[in-house]
N, C-alpha and C positions, 0 to 999 in steps of 0.2 A: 793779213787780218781778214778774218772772214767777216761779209757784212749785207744787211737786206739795205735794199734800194729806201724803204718805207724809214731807215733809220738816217737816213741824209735830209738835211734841213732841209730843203726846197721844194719847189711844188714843179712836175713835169706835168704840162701841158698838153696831151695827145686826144686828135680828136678824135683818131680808131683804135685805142687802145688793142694793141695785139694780144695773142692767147698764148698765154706765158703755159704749156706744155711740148714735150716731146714731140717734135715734128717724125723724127725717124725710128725707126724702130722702135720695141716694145710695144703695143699694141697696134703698129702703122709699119709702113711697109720701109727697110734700110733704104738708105740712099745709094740707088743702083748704079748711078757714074762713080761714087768714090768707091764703092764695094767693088766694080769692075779694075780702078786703079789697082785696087792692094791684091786681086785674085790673081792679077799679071804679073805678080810677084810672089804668089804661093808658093810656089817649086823652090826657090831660094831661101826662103821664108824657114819652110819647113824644114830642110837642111843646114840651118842657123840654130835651128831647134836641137837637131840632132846632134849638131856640134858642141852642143851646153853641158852633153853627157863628160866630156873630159875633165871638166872641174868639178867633178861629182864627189871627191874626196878631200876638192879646198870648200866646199861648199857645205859638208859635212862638218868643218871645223867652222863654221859661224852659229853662234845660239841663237836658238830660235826665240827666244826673250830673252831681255837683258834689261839691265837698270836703261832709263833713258837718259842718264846724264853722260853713262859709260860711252868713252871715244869707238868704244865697238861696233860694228853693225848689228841688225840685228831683225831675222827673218818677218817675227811680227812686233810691229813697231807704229803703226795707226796711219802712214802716210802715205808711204813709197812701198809698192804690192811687190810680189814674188818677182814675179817675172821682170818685172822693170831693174827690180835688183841685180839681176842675171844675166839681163841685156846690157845695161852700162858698165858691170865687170867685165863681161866680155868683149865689148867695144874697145875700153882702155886698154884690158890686155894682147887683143887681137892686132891693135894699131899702135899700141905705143906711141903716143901722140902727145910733142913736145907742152904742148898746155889744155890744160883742161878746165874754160871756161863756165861756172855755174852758176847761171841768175834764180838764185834762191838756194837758201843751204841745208842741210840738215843729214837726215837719214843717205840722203843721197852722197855725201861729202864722208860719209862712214866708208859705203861701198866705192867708193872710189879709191881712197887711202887702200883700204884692202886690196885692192884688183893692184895697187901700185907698190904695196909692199910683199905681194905672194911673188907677182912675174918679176922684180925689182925693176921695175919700169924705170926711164927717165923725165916721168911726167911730173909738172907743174900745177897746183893747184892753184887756182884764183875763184876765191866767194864771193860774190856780189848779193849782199841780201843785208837792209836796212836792220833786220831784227828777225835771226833764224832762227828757227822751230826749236833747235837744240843746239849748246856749244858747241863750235867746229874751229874755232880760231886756233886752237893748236895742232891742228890737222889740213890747215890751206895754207900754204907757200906764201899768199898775197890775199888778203881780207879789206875790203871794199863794204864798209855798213854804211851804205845809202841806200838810194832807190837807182834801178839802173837808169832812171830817165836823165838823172842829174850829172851820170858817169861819162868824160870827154868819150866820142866815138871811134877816135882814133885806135881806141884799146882792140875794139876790133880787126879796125880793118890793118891792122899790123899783125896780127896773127898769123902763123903760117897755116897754111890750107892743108898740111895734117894735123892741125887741130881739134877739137871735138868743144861745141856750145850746146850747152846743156841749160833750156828754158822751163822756169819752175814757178813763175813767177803769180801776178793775181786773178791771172785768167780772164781779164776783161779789160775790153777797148775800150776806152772815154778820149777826150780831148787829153793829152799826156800822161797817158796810163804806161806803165808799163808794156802793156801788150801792144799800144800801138806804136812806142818807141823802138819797138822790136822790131818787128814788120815793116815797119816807114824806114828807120833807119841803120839798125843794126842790120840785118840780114842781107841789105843788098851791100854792105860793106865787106860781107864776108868774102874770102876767095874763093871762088870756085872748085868742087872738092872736097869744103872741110865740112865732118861732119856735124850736123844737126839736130836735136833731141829736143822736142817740145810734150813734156808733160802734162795729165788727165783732157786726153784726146778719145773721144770714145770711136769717132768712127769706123766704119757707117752709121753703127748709132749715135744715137741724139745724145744730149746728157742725162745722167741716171732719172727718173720724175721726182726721187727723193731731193733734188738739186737746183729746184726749179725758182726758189729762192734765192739762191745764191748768184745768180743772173749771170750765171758764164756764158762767154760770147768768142771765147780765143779760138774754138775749134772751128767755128766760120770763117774764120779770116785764112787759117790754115786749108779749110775747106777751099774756098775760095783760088788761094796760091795753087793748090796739088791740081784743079778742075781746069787752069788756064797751060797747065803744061800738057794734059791727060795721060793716056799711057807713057810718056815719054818721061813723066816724073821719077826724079832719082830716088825713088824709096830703098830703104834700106830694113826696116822694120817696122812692122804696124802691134806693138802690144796687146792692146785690146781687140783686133781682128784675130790674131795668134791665138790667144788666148781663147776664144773662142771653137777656131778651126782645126787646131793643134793641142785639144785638151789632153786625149790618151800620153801622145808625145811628152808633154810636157812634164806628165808626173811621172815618169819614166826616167828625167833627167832628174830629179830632185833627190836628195835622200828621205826612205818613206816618213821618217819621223817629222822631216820640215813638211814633207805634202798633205800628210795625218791632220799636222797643227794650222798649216794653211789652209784646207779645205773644212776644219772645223771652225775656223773663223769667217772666214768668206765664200766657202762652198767650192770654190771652183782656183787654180793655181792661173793669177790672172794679173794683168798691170795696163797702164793708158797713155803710156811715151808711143810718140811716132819719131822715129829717127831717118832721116836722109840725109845727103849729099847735097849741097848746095849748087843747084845749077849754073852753069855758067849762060849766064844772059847780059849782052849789050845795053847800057841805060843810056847811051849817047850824052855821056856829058858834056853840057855846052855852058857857057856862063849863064849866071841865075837873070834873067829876063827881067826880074821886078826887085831891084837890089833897096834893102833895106835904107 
């Protein structure tokens, strides 16, 4: 649920109120530490691209609109961009990975069925999303309508580490928000290896200025995570960098009638997942020091 801060009963008290605009890019300079992370991943990056060309004739059979009730995917669809779609087909079908975890559902839970009934994959859907954009419950294995805050965490950390989690969720940290259940607790549960997809991530740039209401804050937190590993972060793709730096490339992989209708709609054949590999990092667990 989309929502401005002004529409929550309470009064926040701040005595410097901050300047809710674009810090990075768009009229200000990108952020040259995360822009150096994802440039040390170009060369793979771009032969990832390359590689999108062979489903260039499954990719032909998806409509480029479609009713939005329809269990089908479909190219323009208002939520989930080209390229995002292209990238978690390819992920699924690349890895074939025993389940495929997605906190929040919808257009993305289309392309997945699809990536899983083209390669005949052996992959497992699991939904996690209190109230999706569109029905998907006849298309996920395991349907979960909460919030993922409320979902035991075991579900994670049971997962095997050819996995793939897929985060979709409200884009903002609060005292148990989803994004920070995420981050605090789901991700260091994960196994080392499985892979990771966090959705409308602009970096290097900031969030769009058209967004600046919407008070998203998840892409700092991720910021923050990718900045304490530096180069050594296990990226695997950057979307909205791609998308950017690999435009020629990218409409080269499409068939022209999907990059005609995508680029008439949004100019440019583009998406905002960052997907990596979950580090393998030591938390030293010892017993909890202040037990309840």
């Amino acid at each position: 649920m989309i929502f401005s801060a002004k529409d929550i009963d309470m009064k926040l008290d701040i005595n410097f109120p901050p300047d809710f605009r674009p810090r990075y890019g768009y009229a200000c300079d990108i952020s040259k530490h995360i822009l150096a992370i994802f440039s040390h991943h170009d060369a793979k990056m771009r032969e990832m691209v390359k590689d999108l060309a062979k489903y260039r004739t499954l990719f032909s059979a998806i409509p480029i609109g479609a009713d939005a009730k329809s269990l089908q995917p479909r190219w323009i669809n208002g939520w989930f961009p080209s390229l995002d779609c292209m990238m978690l087909y390819h992920l699924l079908a690349q890895r074939n990975p025993p389940t495929y975890v997605e906190i929040g559902s919808g257009n993305s839970t289309k392309f997945a069925r699809r990536a899983i009934e083209d390669h005949r994959l052996g992959t497992r859907i699991v939904s996690i999303d209190p109230e999706p954009r569109t029905e998907v419950d006849a298309i996920a294995d395991e349907v979960i309508r909460s919030g993922v805050e409320s979902v035991d965490v075991s579900l994670f950390s049971q997962l095997d580490t050819d996995s793939v989690v897929f985060f979709d969720g409200s884009h903002r940290c609060f005292q148990n928000s989803d994004v920070t259940v995420f981050f605090i607790d789901i991700l260091p549960e994960l196994k080392a290896g499985t892979t990771v997809g966090i959705h409308d991530v602009y970096w290097p740039w900031d969030y769009p200025p058209a967004w600046v209401e919407r008070y998203y804050n998840e892409q700092y937190m991720l910021g923050t995570y990718m900045l304490a590993f530096g180069l050594a972060f296990p990226l695997i793709f950057a979307c909205a960098h791609a998308a950017r730096t690999f435009q020629r490339e990218l409409a080269e992989v499409l068939p022209e009638a999907v990059v005609a209708a995508v680029q008439q709609k949004s100019g440019y054949v583009g998406g905002s997942g960052v997907w990596f590999e979950k580090p393998a990092i030591d938390y030293g667990m010892t017993p909890d020091p202040f037990p309840s």
